[in-house]
C-alpha positions as CSV (number, residue, x, y, z in Angstrom):
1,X,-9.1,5.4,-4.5
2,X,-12.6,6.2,-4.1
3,X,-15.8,4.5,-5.5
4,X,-19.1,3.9,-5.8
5,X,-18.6,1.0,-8.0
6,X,-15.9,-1.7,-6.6
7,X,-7.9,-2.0,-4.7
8,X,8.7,-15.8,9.3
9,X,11.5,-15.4,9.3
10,X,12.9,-15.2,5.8
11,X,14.0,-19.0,5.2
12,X,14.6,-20.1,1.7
13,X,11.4,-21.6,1.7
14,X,9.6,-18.5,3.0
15,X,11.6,-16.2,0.1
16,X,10.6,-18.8,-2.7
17,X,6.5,-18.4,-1.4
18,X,7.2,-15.0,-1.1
19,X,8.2,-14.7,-4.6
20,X,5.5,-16.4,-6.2
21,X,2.9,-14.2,-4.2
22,X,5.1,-11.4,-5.6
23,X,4.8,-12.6,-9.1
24,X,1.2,-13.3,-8.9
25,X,0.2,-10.0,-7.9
26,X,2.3,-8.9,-10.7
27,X,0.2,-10.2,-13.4
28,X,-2.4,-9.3,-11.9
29,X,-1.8,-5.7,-11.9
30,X,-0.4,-6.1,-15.6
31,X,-3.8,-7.6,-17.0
32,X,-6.9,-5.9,-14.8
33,X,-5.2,-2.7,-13.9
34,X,-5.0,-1.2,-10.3
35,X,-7.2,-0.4,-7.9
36,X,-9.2,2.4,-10.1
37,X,-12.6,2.2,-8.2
38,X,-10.6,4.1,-5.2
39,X,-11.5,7.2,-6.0
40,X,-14.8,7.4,-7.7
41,X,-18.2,8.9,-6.4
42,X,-20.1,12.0,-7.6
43,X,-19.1,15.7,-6.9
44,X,-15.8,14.9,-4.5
45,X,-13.7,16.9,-2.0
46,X,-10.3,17.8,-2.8
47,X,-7.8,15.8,-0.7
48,X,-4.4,17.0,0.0
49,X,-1.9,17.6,-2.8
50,X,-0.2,14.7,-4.0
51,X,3.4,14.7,-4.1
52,X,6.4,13.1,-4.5
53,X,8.0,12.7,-1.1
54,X,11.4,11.2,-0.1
55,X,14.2,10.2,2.9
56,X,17.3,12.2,2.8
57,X,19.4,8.8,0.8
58,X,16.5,8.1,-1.4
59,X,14.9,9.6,-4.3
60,X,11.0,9.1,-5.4
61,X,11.9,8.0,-8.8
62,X,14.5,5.6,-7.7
63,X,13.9,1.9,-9.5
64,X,15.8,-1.4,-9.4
65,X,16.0,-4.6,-11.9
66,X,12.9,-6.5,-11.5
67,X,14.8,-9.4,-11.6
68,X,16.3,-8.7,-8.3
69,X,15.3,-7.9,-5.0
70,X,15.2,-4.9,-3.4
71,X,17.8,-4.5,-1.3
72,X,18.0,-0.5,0.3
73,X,18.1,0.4,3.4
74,X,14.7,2.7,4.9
75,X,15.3,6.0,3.9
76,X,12.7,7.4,6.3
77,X,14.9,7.4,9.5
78,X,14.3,3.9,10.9
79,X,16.5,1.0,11.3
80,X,15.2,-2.3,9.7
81,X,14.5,-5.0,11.7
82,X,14.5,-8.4,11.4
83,X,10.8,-10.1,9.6
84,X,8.0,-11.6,11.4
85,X,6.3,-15.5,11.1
86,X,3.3,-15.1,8.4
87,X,0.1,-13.4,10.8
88,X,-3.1,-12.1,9.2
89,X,-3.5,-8.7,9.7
90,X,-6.3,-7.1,11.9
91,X,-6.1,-3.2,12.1
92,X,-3.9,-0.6,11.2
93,X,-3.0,2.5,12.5
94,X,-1.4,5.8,11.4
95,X,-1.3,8.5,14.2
96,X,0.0,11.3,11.7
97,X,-3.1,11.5,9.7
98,X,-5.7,10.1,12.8
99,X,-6.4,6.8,11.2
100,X,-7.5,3.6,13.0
101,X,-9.3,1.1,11.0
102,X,-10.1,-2.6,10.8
103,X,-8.6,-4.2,7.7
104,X,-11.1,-6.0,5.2
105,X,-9.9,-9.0,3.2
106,X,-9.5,-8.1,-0.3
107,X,-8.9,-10.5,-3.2
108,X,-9.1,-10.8,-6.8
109,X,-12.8,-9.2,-8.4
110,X,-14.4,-10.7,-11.7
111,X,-12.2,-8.8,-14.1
112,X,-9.5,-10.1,-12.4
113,X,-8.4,-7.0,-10.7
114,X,-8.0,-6.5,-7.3
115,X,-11.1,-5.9,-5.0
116,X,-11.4,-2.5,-3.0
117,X,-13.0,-2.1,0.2
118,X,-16.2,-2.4,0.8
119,X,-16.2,0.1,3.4
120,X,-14.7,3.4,2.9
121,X,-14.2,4.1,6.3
122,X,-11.7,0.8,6.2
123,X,-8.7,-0.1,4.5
124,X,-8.0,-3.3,3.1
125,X,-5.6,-5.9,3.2
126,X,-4.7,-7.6,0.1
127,X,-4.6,-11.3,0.9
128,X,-2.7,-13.2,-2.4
129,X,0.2,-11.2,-1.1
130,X,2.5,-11.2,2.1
131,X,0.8,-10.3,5.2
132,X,2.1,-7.4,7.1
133,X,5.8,-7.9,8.6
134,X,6.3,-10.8,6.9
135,X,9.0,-10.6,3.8
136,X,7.9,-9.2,0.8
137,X,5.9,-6.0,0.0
138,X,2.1,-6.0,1.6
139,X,-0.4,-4.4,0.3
140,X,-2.9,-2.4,1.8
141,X,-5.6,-0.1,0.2
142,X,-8.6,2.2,1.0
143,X,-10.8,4.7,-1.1
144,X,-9.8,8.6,-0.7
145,X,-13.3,9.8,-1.0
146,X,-17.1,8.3,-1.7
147,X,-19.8,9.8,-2.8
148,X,-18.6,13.2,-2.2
149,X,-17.3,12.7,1.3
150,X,-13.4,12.2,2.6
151,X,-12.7,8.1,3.0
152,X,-10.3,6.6,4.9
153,X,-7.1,7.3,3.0
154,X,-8.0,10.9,2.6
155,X,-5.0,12.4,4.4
156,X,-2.5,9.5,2.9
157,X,-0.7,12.5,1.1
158,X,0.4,14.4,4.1
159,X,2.6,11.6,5.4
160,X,6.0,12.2,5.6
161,X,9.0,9.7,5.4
162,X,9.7,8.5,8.7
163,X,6.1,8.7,10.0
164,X,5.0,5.9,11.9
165,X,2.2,2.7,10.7
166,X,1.2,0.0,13.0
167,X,-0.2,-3.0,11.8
168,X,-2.1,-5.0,14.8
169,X,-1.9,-9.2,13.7
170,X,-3.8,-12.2,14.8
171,X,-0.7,-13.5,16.1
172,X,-1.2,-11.2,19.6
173,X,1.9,-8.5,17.8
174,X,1.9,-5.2,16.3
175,X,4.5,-4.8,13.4
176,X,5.2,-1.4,12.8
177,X,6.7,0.4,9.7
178,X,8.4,3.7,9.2
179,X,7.4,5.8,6.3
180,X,10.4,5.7,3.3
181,X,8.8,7.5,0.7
182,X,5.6,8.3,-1.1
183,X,5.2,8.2,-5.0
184,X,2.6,9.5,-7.0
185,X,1.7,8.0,-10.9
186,X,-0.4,8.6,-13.8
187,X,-2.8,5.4,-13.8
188,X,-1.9,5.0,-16.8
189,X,1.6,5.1,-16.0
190,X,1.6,3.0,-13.1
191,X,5.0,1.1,-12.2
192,X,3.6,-2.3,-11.6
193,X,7.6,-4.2,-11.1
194,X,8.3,-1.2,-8.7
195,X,5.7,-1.5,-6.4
196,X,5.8,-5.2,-5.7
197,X,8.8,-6.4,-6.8
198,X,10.5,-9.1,-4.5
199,X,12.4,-7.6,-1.0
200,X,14.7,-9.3,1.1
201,X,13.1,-8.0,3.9
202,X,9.3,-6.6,5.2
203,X,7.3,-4.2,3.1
204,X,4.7,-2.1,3.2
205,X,2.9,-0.7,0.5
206,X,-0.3,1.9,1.1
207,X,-2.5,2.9,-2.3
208,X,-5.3,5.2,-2.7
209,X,-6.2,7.6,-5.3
210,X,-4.8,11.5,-5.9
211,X,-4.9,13.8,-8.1
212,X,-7.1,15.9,-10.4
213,X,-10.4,14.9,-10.2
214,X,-12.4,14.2,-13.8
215,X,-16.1,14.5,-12.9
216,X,-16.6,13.4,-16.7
217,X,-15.0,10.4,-16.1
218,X,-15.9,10.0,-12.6
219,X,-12.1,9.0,-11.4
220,X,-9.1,10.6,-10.0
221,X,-5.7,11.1,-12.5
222,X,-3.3,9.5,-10.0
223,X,-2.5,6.6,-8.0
224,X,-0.5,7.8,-4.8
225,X,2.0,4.9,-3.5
226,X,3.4,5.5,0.3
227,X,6.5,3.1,0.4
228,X,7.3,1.6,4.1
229,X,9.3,-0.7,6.0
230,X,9.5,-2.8,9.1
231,X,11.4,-1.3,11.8
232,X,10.3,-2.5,15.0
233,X,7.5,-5.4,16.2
234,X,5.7,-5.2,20.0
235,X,3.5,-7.8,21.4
């Protein structure tokens, strides 16, 4: 993504919330489209190739019934562990690619699609949605370049399945994630029931923009997905 213009424990009650967020993100996605403002500005640098990128026990084009939950295990190395209490999300973290950023509050924009980041140098949290290390798949976003300059998720494509994200709350913990998998889609391809279909268990879902880069059209080809899960929580 890039731009110059502007993407508790699990109690029934908690999986039945957690399942309308899911579905409301949903049709969101299906009627404003995703996150294209993350990766448009002028003349842009090249970021990393994107590429489809998997654990050993999973493959990148794996999909499930979007009637169900996902139920898998992390492919990236890591054993799940159990959900956290609903916190808002503060920072986040990612030592393999030297990002630290504060997370921006991102909601639904005019067109009813959802916002991007303000900042380029920060990610965003998407707030309809699960917050991170609660059940359910969170959503967090940031531009890969603006106005010909490397943003914060420039480097998103060179994370590797069991790489590490920490996710600083307000609730005093860190949750952090291991890396399953990253996916790469044709915008106009994107698989909305994938991406934030309901889990049994916490998600993490990271989005910026890849690709070919269309000057003409001023936006990337791609949307690059890196798939994660919770595997560990530190106050």
């Amino acid at each position: 993504m890039n731009g110059s213009d502007p993407n508790d424990e699990p109690s029934a009650s908690h999986r039945r919330r957690t399942f309308v967020l899911t579905g409301a993100v949903t049709a969101l996605l299906l009627t404003g489209g995703l996150l294209l403002g993350l990766g448009i500005g002028r003349q842009q640098p090249a970021p990393p190739a994107a590429e489809n990128k998997a654990g050993a026990s999973e493959s990148p084009a794996v999909r499930t019934p979007s009637a169900g939950a996902e139920t898998s295990s992390p492919s990236g190395g890591g054993q799940r562990t159990e959900a956290l209490p609903a916190s808002r999300p503060l920072s986040i973290t990612i030592p393999a690619i030297d990002v630290t950023s504060p997370l921006e509050d991102l909601g639904l924009g005019k067109n009813r699609a959802m916002e991007t980041p303000r900042d380029p140098d920060k990610a965003g949290w998407y707030t309809p949605g699960p917050t991170p290390g609660s059940v359910g798949p969170s959503v967090i976003a940031g531009h890969v370049t603006w106005d010909g300059a490397p943003a914060v998720f420039f480097k998103l494509t060179e994370l590797d399945p069991g790489d590490r994200i920490d996710v600083r709350r307000a609730d005093g913990s860190t949750a952090a994630f291991a890396v399953d998998r990253t996916a790469v889609y044709p915008k106009d391809e994107f698989p909305t029931v994938e991406v934030y279909r309901n889990l049994d268990h916490a998600g993490l879902r990271l989005i910026t923009c890849g690709g070919e880069y269309s000057a003409s059209d001023s936006r990337y080809a791609d949307n690059v997905v890196v798939y994660a899960t919770l595997t560990d929580s530190r106050t």
